[in-house]
BAVEX-209225 format. One record per residue (C-alpha): residue in three letters; x, y, z. Coordinates in steps of 0.1 Angstrom, whole numbers, padded with zeros to 4 digits, always signed. Layout:
<timars>
ALAXYZ
...
</timars>
This chain:
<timars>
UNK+0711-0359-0972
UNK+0706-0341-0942
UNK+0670-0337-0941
UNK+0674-0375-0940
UNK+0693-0378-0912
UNK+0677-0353-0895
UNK+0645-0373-0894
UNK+0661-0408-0890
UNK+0678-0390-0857
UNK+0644-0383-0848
UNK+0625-0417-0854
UNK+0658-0426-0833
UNK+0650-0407-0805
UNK+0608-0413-0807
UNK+0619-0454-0806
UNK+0647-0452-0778
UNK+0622-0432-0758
UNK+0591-0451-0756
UNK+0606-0484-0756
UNK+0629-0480-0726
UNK+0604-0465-0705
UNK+0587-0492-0682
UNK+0577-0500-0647
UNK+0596-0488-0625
UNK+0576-0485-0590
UNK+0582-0510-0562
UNK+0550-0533-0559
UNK+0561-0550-0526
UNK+0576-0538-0489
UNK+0594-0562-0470
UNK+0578-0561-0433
UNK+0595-0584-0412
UNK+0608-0622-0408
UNK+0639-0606-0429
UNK+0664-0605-0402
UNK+0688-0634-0409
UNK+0700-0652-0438
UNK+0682-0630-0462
UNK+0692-0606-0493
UNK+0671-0594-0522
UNK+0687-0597-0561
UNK+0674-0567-0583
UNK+0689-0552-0613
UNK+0719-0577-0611
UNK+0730-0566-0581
UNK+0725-0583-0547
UNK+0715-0567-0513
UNK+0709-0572-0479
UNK+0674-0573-0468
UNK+0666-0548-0445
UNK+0627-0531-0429
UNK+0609-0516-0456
UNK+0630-0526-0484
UNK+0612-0518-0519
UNK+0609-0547-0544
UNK+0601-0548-0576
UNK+0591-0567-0608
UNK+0618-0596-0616
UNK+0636-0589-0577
UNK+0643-0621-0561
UNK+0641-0625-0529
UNK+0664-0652-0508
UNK+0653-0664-0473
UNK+0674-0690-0452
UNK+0665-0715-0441
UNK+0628-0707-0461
UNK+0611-0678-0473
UNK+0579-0686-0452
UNK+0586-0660-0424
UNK+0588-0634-0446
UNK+0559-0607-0439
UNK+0557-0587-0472
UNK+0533-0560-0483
UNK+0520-0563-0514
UNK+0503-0539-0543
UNK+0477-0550-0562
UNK+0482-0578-0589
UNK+0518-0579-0572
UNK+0529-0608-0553
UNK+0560-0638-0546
UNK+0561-0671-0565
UNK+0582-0696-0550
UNK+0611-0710-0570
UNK+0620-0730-0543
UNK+0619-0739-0504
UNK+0645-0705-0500
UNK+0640-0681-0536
UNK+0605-0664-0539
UNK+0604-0644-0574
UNK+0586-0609-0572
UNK+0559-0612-0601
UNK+0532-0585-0610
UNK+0506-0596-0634
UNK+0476-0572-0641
UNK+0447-0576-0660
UNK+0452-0579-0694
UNK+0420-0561-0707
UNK+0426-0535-0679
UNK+0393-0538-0664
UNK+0384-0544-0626
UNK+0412-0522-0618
UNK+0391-0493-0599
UNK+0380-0523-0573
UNK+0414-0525-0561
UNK+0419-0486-0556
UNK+0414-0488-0515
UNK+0442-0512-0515
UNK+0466-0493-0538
UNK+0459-0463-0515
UNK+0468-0485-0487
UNK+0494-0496-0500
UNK+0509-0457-0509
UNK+0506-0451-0472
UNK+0529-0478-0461
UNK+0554-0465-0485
UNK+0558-0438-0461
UNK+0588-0432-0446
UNK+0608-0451-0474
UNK+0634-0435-0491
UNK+0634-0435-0530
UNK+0665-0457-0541
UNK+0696-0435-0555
UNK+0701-0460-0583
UNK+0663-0458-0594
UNK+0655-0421-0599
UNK+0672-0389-0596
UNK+0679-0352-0589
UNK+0648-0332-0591
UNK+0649-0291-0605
UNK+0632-0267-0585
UNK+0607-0262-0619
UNK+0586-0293-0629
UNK+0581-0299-0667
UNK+0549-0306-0676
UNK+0535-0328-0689
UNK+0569-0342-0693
UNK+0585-0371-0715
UNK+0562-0397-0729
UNK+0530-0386-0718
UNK+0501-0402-0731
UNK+0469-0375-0735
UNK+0429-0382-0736
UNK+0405-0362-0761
UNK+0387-0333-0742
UNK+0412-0333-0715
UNK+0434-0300-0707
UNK+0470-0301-0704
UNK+0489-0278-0687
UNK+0524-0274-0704
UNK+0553-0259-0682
UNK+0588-0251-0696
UNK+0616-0263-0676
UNK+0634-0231-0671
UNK+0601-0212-0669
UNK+0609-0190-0701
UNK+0607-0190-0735
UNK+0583-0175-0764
UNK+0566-0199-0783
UNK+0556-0234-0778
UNK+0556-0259-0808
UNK+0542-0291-0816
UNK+0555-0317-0847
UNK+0549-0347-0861
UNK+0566-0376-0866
UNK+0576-0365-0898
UNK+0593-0333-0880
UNK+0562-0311-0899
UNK+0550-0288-0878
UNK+0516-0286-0870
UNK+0504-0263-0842
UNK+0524-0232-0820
UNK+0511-0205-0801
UNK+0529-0173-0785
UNK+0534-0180-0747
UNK+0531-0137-0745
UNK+0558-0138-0715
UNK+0536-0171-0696
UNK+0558-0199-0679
UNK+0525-0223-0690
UNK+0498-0226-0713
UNK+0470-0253-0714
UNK+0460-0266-0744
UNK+0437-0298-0754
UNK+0446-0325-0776
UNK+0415-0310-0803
UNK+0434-0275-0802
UNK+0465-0287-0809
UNK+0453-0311-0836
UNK+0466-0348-0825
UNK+0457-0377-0836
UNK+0454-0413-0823
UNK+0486-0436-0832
UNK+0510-0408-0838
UNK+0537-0396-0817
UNK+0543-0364-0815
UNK+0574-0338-0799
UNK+0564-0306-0783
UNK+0592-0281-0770
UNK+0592-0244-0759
UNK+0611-0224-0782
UNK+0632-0196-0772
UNK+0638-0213-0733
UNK+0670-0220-0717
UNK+0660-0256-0720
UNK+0644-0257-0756
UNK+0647-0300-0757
UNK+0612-0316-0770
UNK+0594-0340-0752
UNK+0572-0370-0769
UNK+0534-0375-0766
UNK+0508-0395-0777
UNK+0466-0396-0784
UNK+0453-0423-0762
UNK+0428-0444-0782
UNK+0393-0440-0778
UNK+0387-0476-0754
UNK+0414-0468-0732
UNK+0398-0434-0729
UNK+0365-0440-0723
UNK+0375-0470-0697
UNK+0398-0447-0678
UNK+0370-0414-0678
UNK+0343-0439-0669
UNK+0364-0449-0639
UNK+0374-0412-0626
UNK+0337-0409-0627
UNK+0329-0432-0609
UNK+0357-0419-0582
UNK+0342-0385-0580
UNK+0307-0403-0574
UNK+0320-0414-0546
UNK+0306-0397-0512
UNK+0339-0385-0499
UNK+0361-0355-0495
UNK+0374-0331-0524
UNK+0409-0345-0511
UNK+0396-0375-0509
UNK+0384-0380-0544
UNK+0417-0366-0557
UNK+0439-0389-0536
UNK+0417-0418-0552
UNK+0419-0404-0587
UNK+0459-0395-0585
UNK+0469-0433-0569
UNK+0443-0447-0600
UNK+0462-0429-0625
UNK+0501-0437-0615
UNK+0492-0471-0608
UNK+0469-0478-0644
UNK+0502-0460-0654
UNK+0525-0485-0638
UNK+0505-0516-0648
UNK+0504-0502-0685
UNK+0536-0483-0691
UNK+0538-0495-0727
UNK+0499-0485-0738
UNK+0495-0455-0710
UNK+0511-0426-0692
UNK+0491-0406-0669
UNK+0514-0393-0646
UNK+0509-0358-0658
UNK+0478-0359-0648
UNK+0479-0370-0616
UNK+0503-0348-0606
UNK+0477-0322-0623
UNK+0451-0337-0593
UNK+0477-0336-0568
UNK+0480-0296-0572
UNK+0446-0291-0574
UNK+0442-0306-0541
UNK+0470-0289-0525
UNK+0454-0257-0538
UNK+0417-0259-0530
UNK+0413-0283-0499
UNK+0426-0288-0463
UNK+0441-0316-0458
UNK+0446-0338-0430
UNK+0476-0356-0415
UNK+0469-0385-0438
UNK+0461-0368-0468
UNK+0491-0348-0468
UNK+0515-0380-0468
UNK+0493-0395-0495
UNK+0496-0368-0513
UNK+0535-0361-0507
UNK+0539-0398-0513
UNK+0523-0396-0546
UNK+0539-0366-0556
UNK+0576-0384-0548
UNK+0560-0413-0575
UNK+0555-0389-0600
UNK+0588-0369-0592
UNK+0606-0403-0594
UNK+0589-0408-0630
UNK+0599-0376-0641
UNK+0633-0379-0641
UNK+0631-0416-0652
UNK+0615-0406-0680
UNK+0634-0373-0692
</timars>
């Protein structure tokens, strides 16, 4: 009986997680024609509209006497449907099939950069620790690639990986290392499962999901990260690209994808290896916020 509910607590946990993780970066800024008569309705709440206000999926936006003077900055795919001559409805509608998505990769970096300056909202995110798990909660992996796996307290002996069935199937002494990085072949995962890894023997020893991305989105998301680093620009450059590509395919897919890791993976490479320029370094500090932001969403 308790080997029962010991897995039905975890099935619990695998379904709560994946299904309440969605969307939750802002596709639009509000710019300007906001200064009278105008508030913005998100999460059930109502508030007044104000420079640089972050909107989201499902906000709705209310304008008096009409929402035509409003200047608003939008993603990609993102964008205002009017409900009537005073409401506009903040809609985001991506491709379905996920293709055509690397055209649109100058605008989403454009986009990023007028995101700075903007605070992240209190209600939508959290405290970050000084340590960053990775590749955190409900991380979605591609074959061949290596993950980096950081402990959240930086200790701990052995790291572990189950199944959904709470069998174990791969661990490997940590020998006194804070990471270790592993592929998806190593470990031994397989498409359509979800598995839980967690460090044993650290201060915080809770497991974290993960799942095998299928081979089409795999090869549709390598072939366009090639075609990024094809590109005749920077190292920095490149990685800004591939980072913004993989938070938003993240953002526009959260039920199918999660990439996060990875571009915060990128992100640290960069830092590492290249000098970066006054724009690069608020890309990449605004991208890094995204992914912080995610983190703790996620957790």
């Amino acid at each position: 009986m308790r080997a029962l509910r010991t897995i039905a607590s975890i099935y619990f946990f695998l379904f709560s997680t994946i299904s309440s993780v969605s969307a939750e970066t802002y596709i639009g800024i509000l710019l300007d024609g906001f200064q009278k008569g105008c508030s913005v309705q998100s999460s059930g709440e109502t508030f007044p509209c104000e420079e640089r206000r972050q909107l989201y999926k499902g906000d709705k936006v209310t304008k008096l006497p009409n929402i035509h003077s409003l200047k608003i900055k939008w993603a990609p795919y993102a964008g205002g449907k009017e409900l009537n001559a005073t409401t506009l409805l903040v809609t985001f509608e991506p491709p379905e099939n996920k293709k055509g998505v690397l055209q649109n990769v100058k605008e989403m970096v454009g986009f990023v950069q007028t995101k700075h300056n903007v605070a992240i909202g209190a209600t939508r995110g959290g405290p970050y620790g000084p340590r960053v798990p990775q590749p955190g909660n409900h991380a979605t992996v591609m074959p061949g690639q290596k993950i980096t796996f950081v402990s959240e307290s930086g200790t701990g002996k052995t790291i572990v990986f189950r199944d959904s069935d709470s069998q174990e199937i791969f661990t490997k002494d940590l020998k006194g290392a804070s990471s270790v990085q592993l592929t998806p072949e190593e470990i031994g995962l397989k498409p359509r499962e979800v598995y839980t890894w967690s460090i044993s023997g650290a201060r915080k020893g809770r497991p974290f999901t993960m799942r095998l991305l299928s081979r089409e989105i795999t090869k549709l998301v390598t072939a366009d990260l090639m075609e990024i680093n094809r590109e005749e620009l920077s190292e920095a450059g490149k990685g800004i690209k591939e980072a913004t590509y993989l938070q938003f395919m993240s953002d526009a897919y959260p039920k199918e994808l999660d990439l996060y890791w990875l571009s915060y993976q990128v992100l640290e490479e960069i830092k590492e290896k290249s000098t970066l320029n006054e724009d690069d370094k608020i890309l990449v500090q605004e991208l890094t916020k995204s992914y912080l932001k995610h983190l703790s969403e996620t957790m």
